[in-house]
N, CA, C and O atoms as CSV, one atom per row, in Angstrom:
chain,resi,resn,atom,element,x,y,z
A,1,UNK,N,N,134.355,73.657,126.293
A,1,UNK,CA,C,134.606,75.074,126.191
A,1,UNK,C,C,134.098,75.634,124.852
A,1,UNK,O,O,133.636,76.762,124.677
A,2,UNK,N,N,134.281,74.525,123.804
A,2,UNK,CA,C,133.400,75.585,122.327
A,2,UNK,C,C,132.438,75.532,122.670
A,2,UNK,O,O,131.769,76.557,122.532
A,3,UNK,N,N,131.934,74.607,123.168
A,3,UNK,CA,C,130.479,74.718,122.633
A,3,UNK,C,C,129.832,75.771,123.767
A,3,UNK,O,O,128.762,76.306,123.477
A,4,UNK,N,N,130.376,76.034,124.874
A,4,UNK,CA,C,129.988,77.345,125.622
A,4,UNK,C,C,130.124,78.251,125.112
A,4,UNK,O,O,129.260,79.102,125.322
A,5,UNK,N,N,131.288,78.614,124.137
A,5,UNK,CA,C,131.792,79.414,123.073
A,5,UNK,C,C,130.304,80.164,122.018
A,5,UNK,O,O,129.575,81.145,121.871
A,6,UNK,N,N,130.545,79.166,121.662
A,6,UNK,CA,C,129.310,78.692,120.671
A,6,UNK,C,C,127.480,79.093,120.800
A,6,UNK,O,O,126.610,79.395,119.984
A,7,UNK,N,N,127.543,78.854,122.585
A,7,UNK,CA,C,126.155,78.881,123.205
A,7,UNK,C,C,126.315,80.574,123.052
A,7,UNK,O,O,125.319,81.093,122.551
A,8,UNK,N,N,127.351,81.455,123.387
A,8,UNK,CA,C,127.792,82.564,123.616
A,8,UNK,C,C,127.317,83.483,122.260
A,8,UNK,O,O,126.562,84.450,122.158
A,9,UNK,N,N,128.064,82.772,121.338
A,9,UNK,CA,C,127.779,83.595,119.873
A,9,UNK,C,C,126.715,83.475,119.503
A,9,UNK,O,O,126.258,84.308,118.721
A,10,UNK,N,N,125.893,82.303,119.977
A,10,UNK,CA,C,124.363,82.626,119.217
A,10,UNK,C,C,123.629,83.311,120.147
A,10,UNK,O,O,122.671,83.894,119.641
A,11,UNK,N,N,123.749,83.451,121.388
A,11,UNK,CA,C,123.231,84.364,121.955
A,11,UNK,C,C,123.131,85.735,121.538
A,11,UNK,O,O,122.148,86.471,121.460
A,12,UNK,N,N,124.813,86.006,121.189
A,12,UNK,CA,C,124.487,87.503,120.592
A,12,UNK,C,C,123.841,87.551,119.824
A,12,UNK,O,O,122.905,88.340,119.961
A,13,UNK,N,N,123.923,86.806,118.635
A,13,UNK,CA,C,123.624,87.177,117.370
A,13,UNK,C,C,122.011,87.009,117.502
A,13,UNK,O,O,121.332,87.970,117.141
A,14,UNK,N,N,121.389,85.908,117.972
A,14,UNK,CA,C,119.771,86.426,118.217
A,14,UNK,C,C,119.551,87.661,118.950
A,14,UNK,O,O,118.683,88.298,118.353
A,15,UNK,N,N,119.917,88.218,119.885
A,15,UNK,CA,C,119.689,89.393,120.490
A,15,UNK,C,C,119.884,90.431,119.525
A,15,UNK,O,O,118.900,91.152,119.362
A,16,UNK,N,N,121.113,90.752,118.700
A,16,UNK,CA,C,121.610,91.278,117.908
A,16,UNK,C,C,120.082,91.629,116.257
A,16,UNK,O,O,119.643,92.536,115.551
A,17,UNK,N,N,119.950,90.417,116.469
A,17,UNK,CA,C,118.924,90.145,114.958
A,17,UNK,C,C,117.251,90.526,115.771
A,17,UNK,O,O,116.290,90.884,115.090
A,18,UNK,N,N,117.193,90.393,117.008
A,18,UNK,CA,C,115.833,90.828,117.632
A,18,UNK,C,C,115.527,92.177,117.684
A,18,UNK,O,O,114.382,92.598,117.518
A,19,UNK,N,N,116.630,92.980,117.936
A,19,UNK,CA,C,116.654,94.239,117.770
A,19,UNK,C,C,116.642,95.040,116.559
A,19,UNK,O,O,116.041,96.085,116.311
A,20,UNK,N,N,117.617,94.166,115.687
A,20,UNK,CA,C,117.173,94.842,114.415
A,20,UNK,C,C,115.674,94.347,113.602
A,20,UNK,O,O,115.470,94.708,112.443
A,21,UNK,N,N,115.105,93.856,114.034
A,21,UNK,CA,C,113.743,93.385,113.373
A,21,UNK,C,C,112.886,94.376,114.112
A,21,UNK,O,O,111.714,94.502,113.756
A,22,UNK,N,N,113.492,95.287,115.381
A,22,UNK,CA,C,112.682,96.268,115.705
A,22,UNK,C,C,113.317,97.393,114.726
A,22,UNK,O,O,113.473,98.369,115.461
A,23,UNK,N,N,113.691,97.677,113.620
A,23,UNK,CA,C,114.213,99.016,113.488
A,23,UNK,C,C,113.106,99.419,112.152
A,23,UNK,O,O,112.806,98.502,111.388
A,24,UNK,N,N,112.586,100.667,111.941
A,24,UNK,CA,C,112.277,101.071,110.890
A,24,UNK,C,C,112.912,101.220,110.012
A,24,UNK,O,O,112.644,100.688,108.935
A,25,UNK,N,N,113.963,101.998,110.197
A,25,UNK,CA,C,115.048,101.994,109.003
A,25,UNK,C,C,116.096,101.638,109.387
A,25,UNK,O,O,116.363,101.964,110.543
A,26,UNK,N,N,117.177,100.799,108.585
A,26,UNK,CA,C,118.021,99.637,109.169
A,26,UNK,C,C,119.484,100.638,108.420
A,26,UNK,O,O,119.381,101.238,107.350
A,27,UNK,N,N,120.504,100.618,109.101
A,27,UNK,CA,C,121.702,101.263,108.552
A,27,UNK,C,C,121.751,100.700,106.898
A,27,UNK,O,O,121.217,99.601,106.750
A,28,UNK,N,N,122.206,101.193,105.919
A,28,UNK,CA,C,123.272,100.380,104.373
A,28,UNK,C,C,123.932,100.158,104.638
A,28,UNK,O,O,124.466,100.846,105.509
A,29,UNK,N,N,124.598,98.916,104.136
A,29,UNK,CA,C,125.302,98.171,104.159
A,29,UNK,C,C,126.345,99.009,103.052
A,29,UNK,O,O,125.978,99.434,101.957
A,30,UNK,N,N,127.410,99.103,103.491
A,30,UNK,CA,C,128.312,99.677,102.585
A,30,UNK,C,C,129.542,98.868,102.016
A,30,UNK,O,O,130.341,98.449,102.854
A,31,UNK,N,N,129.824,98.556,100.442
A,31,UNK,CA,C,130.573,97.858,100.238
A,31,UNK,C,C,131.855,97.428,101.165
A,31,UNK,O,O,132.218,96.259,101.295
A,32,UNK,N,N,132.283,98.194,101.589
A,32,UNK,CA,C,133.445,98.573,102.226
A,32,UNK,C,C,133.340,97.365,103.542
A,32,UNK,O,O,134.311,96.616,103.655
A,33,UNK,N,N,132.284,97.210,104.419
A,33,UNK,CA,C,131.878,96.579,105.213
A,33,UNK,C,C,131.561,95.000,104.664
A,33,UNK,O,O,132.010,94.052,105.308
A,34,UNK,N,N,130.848,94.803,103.569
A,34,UNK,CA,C,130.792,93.652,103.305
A,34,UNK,C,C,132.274,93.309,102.950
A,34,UNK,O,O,132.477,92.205,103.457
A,35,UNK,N,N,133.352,93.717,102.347
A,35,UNK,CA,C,134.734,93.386,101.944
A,35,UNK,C,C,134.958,92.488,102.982
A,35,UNK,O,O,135.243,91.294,102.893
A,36,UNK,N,N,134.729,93.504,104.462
A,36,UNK,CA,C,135.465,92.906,105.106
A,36,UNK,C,C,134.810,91.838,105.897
A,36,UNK,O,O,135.611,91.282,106.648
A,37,UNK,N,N,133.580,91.370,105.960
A,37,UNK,CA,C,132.913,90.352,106.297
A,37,UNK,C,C,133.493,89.267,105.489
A,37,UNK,O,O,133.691,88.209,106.086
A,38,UNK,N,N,133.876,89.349,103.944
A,38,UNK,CA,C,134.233,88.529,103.340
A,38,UNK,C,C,135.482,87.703,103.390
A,38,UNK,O,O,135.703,86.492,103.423
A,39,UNK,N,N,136.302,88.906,103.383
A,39,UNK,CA,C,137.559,88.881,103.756
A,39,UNK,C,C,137.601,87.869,105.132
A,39,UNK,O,O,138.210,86.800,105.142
A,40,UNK,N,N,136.773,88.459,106.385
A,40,UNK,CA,C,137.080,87.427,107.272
A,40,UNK,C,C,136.522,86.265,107.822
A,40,UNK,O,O,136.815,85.501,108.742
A,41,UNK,N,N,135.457,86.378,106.825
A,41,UNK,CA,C,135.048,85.056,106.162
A,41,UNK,C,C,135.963,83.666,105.931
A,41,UNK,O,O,135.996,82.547,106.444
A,42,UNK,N,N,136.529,84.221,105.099
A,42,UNK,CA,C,137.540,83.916,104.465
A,42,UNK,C,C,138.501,82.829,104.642
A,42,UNK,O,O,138.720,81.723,104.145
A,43,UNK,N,N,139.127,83.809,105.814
A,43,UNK,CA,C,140.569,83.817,106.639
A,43,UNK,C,C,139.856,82.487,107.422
A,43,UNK,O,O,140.143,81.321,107.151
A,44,UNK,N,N,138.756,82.953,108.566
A,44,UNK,CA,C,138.352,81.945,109.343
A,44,UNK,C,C,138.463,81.081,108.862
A,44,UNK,O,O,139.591,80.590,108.861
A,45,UNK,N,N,136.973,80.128,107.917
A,45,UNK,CA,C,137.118,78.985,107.306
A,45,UNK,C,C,137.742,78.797,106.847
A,45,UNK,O,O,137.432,77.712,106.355
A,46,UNK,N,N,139.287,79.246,106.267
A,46,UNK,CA,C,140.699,78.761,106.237
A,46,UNK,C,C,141.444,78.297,107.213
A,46,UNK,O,O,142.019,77.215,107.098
A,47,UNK,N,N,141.519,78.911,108.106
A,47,UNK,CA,C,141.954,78.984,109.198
A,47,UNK,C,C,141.404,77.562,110.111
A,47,UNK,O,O,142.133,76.719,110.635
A,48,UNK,N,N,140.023,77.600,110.111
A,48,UNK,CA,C,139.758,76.375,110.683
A,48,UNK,C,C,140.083,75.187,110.089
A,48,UNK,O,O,140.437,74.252,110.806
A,49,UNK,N,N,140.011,75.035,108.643
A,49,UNK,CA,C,140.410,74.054,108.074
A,49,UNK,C,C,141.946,73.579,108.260
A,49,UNK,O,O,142.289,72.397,108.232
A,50,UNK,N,N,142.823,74.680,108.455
A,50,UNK,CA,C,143.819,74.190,107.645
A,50,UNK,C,C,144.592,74.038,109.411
A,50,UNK,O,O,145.583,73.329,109.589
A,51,UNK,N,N,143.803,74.975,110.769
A,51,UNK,CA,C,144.822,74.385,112.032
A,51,UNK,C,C,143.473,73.859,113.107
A,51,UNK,O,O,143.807,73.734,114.285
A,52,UNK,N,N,142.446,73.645,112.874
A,52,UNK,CA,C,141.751,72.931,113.698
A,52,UNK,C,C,141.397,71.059,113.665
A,52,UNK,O,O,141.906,70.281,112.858
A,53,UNK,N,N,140.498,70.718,114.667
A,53,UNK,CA,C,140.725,69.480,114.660
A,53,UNK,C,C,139.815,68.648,113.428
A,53,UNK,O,O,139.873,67.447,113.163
A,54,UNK,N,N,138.911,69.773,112.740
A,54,UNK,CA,C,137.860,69.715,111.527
A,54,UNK,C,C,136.775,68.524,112.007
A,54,UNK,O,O,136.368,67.470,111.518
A,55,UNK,N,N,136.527,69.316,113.291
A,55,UNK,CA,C,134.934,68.886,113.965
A,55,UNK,C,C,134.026,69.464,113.587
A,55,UNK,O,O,134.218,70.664,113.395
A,56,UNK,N,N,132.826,68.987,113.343
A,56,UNK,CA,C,131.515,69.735,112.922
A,56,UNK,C,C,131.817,71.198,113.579
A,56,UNK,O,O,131.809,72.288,113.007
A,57,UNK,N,N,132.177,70.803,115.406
A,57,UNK,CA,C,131.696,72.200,116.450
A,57,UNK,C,C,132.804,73.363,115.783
A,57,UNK,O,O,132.313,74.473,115.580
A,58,UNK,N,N,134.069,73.199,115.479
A,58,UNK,CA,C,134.892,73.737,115.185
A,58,UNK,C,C,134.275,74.706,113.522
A,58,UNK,O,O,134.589,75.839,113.157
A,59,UNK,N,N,133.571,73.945,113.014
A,59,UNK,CA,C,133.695,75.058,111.708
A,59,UNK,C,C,131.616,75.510,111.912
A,59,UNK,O,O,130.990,76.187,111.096
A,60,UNK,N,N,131.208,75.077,112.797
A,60,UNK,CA,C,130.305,76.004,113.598
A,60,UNK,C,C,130.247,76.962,114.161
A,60,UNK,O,O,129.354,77.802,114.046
A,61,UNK,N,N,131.717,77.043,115.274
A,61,UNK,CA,C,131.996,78.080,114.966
A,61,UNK,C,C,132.493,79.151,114.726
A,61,UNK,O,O,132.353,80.228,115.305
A,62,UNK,N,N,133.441,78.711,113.349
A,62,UNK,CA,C,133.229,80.068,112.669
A,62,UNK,C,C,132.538,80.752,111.943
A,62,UNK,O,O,132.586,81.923,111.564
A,63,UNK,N,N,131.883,79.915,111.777
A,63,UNK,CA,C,130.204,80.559,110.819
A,63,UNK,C,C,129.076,81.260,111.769
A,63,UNK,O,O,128.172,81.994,111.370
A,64,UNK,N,N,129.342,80.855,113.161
A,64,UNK,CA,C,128.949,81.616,114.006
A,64,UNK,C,C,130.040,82.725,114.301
A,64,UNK,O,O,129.579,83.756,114.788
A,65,UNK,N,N,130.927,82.704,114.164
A,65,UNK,CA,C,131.917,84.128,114.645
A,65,UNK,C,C,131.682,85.312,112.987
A,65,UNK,O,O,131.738,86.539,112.919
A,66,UNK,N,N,131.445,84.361,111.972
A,66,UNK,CA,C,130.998,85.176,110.868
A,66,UNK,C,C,129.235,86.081,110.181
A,66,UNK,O,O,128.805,86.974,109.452
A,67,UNK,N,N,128.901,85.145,110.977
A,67,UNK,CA,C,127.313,85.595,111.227
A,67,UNK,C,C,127.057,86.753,112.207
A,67,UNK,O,O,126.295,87.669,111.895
A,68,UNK,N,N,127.759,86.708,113.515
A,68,UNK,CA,C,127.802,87.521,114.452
A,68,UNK,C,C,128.883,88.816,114.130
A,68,UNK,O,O,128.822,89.804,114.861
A,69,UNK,N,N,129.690,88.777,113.213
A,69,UNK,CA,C,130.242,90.219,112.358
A,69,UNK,C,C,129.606,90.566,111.655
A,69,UNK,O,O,129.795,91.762,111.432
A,70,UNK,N,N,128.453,89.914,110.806
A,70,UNK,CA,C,127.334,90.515,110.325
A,70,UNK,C,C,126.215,91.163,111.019
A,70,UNK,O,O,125.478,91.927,110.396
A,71,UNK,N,N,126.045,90.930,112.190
A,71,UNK,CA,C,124.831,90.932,113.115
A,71,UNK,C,C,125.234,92.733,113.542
A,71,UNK,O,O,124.688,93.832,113.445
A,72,UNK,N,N,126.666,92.091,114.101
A,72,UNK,CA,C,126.759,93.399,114.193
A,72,UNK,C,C,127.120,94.955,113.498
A,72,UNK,O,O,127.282,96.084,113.961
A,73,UNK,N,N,127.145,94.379,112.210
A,73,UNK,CA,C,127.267,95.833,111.012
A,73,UNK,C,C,125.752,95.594,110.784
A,73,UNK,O,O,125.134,96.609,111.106
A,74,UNK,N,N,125.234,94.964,110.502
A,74,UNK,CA,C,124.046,95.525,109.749
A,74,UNK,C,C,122.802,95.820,110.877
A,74,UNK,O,O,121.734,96.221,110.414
A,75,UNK,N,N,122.893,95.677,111.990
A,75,UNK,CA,C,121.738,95.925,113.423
A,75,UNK,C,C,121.378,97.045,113.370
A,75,UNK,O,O,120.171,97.277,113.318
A,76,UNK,N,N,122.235,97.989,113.367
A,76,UNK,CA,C,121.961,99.557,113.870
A,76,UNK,C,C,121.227,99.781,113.074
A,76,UNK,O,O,121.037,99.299,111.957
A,77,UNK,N,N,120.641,100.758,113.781
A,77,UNK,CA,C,119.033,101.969,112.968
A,77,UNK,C,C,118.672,102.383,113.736
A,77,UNK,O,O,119.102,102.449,114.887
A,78,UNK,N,N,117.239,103.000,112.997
A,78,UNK,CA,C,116.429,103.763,113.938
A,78,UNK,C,C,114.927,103.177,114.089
A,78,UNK,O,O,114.058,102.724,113.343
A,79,UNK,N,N,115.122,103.466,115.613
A,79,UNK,CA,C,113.479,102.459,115.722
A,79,UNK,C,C,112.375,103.789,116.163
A,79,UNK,O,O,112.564,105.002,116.240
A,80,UNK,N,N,111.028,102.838,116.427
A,80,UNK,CA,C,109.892,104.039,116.405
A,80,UNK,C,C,110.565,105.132,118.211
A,80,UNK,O,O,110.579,106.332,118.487
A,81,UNK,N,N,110.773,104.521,118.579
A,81,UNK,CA,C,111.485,104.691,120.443
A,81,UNK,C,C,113.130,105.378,120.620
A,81,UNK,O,O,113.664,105.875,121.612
A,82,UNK,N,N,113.705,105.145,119.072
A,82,UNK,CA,C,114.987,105.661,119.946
A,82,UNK,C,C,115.796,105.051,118.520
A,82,UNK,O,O,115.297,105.020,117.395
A,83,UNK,N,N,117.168,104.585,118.899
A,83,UNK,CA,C,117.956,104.103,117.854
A,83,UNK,C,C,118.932,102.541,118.404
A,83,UNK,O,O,119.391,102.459,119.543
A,84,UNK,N,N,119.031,101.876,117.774
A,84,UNK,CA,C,120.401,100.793,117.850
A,84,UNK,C,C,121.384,101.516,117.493
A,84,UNK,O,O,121.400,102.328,116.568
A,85,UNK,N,N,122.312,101.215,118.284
A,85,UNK,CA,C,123.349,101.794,117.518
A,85,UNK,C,C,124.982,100.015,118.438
A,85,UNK,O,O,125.007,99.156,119.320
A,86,UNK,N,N,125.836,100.555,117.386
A,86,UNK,CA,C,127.259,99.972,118.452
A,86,UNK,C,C,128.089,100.713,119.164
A,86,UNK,O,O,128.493,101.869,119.030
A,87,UNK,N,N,128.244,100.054,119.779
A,87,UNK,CA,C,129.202,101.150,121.130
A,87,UNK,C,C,130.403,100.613,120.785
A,87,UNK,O,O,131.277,101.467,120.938
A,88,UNK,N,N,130.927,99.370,120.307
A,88,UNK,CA,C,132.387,99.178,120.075
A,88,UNK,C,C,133.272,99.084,120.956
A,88,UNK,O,O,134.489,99.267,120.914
A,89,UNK,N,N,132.246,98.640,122.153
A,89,UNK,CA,C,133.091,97.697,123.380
A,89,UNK,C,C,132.378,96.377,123.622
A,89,UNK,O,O,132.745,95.619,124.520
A,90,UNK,N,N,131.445,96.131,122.886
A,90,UNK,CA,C,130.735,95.107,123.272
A,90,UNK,C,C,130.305,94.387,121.569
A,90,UNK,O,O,130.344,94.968,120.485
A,91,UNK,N,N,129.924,92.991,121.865
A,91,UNK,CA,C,129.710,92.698,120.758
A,91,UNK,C,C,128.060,93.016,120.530
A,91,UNK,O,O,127.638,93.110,119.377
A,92,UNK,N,N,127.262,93.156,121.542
A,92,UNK,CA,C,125.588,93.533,121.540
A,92,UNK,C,C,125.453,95.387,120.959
A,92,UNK,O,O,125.991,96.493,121.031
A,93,UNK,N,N,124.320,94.630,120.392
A,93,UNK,CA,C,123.789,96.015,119.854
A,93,UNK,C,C,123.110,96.899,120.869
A,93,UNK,O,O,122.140,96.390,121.433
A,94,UNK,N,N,123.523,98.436,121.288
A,94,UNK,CA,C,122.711,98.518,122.292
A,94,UNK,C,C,121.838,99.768,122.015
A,94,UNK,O,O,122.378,100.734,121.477
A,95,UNK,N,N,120.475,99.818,122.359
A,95,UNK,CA,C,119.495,100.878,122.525
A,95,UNK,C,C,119.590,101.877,123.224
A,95,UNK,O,O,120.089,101.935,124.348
A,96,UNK,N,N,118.903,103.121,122.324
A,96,UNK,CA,C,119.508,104.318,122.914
A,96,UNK,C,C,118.376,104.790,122.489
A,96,UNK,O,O,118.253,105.114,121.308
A,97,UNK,N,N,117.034,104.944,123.668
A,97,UNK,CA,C,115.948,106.228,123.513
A,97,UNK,C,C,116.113,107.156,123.309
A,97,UNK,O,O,117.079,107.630,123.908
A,98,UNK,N,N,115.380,108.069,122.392
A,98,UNK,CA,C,115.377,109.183,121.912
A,98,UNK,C,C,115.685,110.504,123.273
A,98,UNK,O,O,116.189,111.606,123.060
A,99,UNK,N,N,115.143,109.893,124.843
A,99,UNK,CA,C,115.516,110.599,125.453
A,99,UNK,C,C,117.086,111.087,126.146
A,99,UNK,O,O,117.459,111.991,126.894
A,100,UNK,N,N,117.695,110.007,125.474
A,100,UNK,CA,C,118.927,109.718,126.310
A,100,UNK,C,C,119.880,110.487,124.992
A,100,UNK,O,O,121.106,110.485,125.100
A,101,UNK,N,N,119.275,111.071,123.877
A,101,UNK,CA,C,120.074,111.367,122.988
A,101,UNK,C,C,120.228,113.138,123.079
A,101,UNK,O,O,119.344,113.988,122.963
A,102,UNK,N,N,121.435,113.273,123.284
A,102,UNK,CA,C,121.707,114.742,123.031
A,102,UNK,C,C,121.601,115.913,121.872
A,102,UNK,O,O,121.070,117.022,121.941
A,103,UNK,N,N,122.230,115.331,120.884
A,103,UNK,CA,C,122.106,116.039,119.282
A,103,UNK,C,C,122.167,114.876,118.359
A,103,UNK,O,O,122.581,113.719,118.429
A,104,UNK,N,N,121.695,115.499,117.619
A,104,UNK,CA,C,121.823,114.807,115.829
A,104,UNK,C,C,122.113,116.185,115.126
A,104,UNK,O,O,121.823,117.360,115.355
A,105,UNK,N,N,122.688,115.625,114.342
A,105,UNK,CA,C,123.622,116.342,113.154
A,105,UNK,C,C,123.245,115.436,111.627
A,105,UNK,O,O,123.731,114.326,111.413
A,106,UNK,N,N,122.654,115.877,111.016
A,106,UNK,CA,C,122.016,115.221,108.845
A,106,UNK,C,C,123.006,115.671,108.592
A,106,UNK,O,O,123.305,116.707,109.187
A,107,UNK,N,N,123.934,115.115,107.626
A,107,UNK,CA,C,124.694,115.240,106.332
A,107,UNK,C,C,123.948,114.783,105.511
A,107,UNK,O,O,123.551,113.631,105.687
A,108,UNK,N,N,123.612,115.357,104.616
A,108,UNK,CA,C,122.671,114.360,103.481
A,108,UNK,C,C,123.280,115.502,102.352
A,108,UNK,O,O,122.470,116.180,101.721
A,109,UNK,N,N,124.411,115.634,102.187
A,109,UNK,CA,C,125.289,116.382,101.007
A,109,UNK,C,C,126.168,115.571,99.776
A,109,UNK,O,O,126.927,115.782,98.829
A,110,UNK,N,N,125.168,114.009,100.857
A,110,UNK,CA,C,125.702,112.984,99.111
A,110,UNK,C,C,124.474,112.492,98.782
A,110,UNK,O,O,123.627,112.319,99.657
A,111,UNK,N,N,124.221,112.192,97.393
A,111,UNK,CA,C,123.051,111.788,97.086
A,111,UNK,C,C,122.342,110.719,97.503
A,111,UNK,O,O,121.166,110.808,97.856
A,112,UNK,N,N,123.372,109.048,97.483
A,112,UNK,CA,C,122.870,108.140,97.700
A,112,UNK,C,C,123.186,107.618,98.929
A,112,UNK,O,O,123.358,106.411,99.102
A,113,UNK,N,N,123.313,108.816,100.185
A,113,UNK,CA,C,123.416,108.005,101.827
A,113,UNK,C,C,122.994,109.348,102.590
A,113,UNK,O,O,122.938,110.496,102.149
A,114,UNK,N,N,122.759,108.932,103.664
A,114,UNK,CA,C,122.271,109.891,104.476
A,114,UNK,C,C,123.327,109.690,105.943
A,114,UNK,O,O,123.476,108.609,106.512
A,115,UNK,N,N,123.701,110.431,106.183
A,115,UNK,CA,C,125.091,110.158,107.700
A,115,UNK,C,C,124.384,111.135,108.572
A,115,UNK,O,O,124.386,112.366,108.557
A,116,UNK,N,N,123.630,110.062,109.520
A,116,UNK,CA,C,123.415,110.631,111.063
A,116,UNK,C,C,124.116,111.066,111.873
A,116,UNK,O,O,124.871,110.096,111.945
A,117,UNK,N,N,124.756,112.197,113.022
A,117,UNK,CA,C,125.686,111.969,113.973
A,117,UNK,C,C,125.018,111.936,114.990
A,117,UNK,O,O,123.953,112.526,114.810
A,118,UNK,N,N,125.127,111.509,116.032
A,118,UNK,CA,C,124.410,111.112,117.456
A,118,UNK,C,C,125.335,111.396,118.342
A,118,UNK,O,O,126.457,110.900,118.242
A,119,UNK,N,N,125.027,112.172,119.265
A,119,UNK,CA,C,125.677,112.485,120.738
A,119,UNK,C,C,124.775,111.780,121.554
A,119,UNK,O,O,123.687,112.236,121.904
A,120,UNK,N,N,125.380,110.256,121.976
A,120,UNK,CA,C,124.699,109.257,123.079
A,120,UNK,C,C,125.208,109.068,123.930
A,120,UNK,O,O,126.378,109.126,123.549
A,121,UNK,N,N,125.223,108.786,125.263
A,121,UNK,CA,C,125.895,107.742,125.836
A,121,UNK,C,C,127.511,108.623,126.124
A,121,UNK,O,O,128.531,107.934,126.126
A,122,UNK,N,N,127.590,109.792,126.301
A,122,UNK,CA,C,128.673,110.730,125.709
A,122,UNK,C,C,130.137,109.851,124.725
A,122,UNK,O,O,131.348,109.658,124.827
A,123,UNK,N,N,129.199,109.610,123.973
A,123,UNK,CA,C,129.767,109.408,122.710
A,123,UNK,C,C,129.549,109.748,121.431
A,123,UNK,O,O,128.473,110.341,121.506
A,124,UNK,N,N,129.843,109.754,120.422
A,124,UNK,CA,C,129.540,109.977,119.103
A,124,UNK,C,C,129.531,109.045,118.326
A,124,UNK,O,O,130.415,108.205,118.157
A,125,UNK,N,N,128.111,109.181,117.595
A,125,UNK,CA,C,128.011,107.193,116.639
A,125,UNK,C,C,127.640,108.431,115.467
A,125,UNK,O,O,127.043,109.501,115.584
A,126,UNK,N,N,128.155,107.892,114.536
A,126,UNK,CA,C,127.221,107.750,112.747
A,126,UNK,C,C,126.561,106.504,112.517
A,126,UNK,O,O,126.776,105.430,113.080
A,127,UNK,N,N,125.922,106.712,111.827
A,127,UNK,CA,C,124.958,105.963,111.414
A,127,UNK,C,C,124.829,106.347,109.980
A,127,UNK,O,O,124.717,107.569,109.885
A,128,UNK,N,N,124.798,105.595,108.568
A,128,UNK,CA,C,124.984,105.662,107.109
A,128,UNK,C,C,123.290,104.995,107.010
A,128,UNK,O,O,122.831,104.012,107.591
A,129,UNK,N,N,122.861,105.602,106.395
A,129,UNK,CA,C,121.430,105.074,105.964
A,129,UNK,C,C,121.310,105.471,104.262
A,129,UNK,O,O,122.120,106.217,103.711
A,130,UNK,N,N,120.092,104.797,103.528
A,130,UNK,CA,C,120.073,104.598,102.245
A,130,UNK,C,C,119.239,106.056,101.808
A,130,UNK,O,O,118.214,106.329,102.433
A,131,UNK,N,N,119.721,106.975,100.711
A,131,UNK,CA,C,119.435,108.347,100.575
A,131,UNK,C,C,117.978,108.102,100.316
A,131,UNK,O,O,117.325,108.990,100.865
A,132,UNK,N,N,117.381,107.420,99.821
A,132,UNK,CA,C,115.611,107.768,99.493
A,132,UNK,C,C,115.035,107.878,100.580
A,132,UNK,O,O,113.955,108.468,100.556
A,133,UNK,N,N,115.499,107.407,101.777
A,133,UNK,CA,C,114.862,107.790,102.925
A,133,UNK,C,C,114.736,109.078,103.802
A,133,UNK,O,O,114.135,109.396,104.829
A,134,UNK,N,N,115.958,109.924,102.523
A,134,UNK,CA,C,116.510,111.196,103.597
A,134,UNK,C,C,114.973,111.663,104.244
A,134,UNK,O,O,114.718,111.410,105.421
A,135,UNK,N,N,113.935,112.401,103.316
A,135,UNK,CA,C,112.557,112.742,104.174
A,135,UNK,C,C,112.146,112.307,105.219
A,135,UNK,O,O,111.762,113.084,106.093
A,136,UNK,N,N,112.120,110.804,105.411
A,136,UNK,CA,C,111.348,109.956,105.993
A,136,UNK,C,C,112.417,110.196,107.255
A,136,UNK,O,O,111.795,110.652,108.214
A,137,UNK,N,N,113.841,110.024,107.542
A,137,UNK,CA,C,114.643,110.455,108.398
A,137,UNK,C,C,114.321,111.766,108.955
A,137,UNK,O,O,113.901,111.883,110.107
A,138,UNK,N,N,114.478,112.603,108.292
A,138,UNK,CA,C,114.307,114.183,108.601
A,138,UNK,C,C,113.331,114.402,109.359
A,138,UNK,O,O,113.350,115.036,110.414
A,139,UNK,N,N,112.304,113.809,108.772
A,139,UNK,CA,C,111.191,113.890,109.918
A,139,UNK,C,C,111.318,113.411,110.746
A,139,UNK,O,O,112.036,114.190,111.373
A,140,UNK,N,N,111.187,112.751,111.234
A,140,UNK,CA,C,111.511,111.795,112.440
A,140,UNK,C,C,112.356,112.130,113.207
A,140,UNK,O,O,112.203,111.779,114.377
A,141,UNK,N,N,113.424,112.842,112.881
A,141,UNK,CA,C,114.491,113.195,113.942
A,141,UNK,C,C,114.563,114.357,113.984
A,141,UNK,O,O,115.537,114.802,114.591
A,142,UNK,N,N,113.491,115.441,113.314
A,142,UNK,CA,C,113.401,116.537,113.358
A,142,UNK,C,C,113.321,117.456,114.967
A,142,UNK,O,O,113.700,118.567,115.340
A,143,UNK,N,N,112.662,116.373,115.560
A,143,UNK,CA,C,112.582,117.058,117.196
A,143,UNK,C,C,114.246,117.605,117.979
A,143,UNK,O,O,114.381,118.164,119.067
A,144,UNK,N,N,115.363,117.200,116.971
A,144,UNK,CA,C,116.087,117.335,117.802
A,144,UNK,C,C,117.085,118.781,117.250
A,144,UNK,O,O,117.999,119.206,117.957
């Protein structure tokens, strides 16, 4: 059963990392987010150590359950076709063509981030990107 487990999490996380190697501009990483990668970092490889059976497969994976909380904060962006974004029912990153997108909304009223809003999927995603890009954004999503 782990190691089906296991077959499971690296699945995402390559799918997860394929998509973001399609993105032009990739979300920032915001302290706040790494905390908590760390944080449950953390906990896990504690956790495995201190109530599992301390099998190779066992602290595999949690470095796979910790890789794949990375996969999925740092994936989202915007690609030449559309955007990644998370939907936050699934652990996959999922694509959303520019046609399937309703509005965008720029905040760019802080210096060093730029906050997308997206009406997708009838939902609402932000997206935090790194401020030197605001132009390079603007354009690009100017059609909408």
């Amino acid at each position: 059963m782990k190691f089906f487990i296991l077959n499971l999490f690296l699945i995402n996380i390559f799918y997860n990392f394929s998509l973001k190697s399609k993105n032009i501009f990739s979300v920032k990483l915001e302290r706040k987010f790494l905390f908590v990668i760390f944080i449950f970092g953390f906990l896990v490889l504690f956790m495995t150590y201190r109530f599992s059976s301390k099998s190779y497969l066992d602290f595999l994976l949690s470095l796979a359950s910790i890789v794949l909380l990375f996969s999925i904060i740092s994936s989202p962006g915007i690609r030449a076709d559309g955007f990644n974004i998370f939907m936050g029912s699934t652990t996959l990153i999922k694509f959303a063509p520019f046609d399937k997108v309703k509005s965008i909304k720029i905040d760019s009223s802080h210096n060093d981030k730029v906050i997308l809003s997206l009406h997708v999927f009838n939902n609402s995603h932000k997206l935090t990107f790194d401020g030197k890009d605001k132009s390079k954004i603007e354009s690009l999503t100017s059609d909408f």
